[in-house]
N, C-alpha and C positions, 0 to 999 in steps of 0.2 A: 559694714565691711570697710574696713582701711584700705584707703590706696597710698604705695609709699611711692616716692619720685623720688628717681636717681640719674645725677648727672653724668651723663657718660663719652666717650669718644663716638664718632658716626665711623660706620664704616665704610658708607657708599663715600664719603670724602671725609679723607683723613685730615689729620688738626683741626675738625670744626667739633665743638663742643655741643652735644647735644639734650634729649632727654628721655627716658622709659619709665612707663608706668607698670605697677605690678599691684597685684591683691590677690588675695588668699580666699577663695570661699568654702565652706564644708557641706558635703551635702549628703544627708540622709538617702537610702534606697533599700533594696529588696536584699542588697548583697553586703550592705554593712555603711560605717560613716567613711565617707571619701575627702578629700582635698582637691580642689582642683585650683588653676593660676591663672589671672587672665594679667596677661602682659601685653603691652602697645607702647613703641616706637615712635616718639616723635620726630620726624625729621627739618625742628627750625631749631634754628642756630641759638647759643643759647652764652650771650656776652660778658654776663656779670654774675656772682654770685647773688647781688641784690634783683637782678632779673630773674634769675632760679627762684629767689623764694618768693618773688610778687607773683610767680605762675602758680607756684604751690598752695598760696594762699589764697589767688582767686578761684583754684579747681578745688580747693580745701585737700589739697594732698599732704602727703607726709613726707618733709623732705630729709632725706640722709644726705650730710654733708660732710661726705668722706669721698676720698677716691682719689684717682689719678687726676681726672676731669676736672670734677671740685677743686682740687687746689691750685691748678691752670687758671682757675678765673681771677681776676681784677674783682678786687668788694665793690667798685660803683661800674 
């Protein structure tokens, strides 16, 4: 199962740049195949885009590097 990492705004404090996890699982049952999403909210701050992908690469996420947030970052 992939987990993607997307850099995003926080919202409990505004202008800090933060991050969310997402993954998609499908699951078999009695009533047919389903999808479900497990999503998790990081709230540390998040400085540089080369810090996004050193988190991404030590959790082995998938990072999308798009966004409003994303391109707020500083590359170092």
């Amino acid at each position: 199962m992939a987990v993607s990492m997307h850099v995003v705004w926080s919202k409990t404090e505004p202008g800090r740049v933060i991050y969310e996890t997402h993954s998609i699982e499908t699951i078999t049952d009695g009533k047919g195949v389903h999808a479900t999403v497990d999503s998790h909210t990081y709230e540390i701050s998040v400085r540089s885009r080369a810090e996004a992908e050193s988190i991404a690469d030590t959790e082995g996420y998938e990072l999308f590097r798009k966004g409003e947030a994303w391109e707020s970052l500083p590359e170092e």
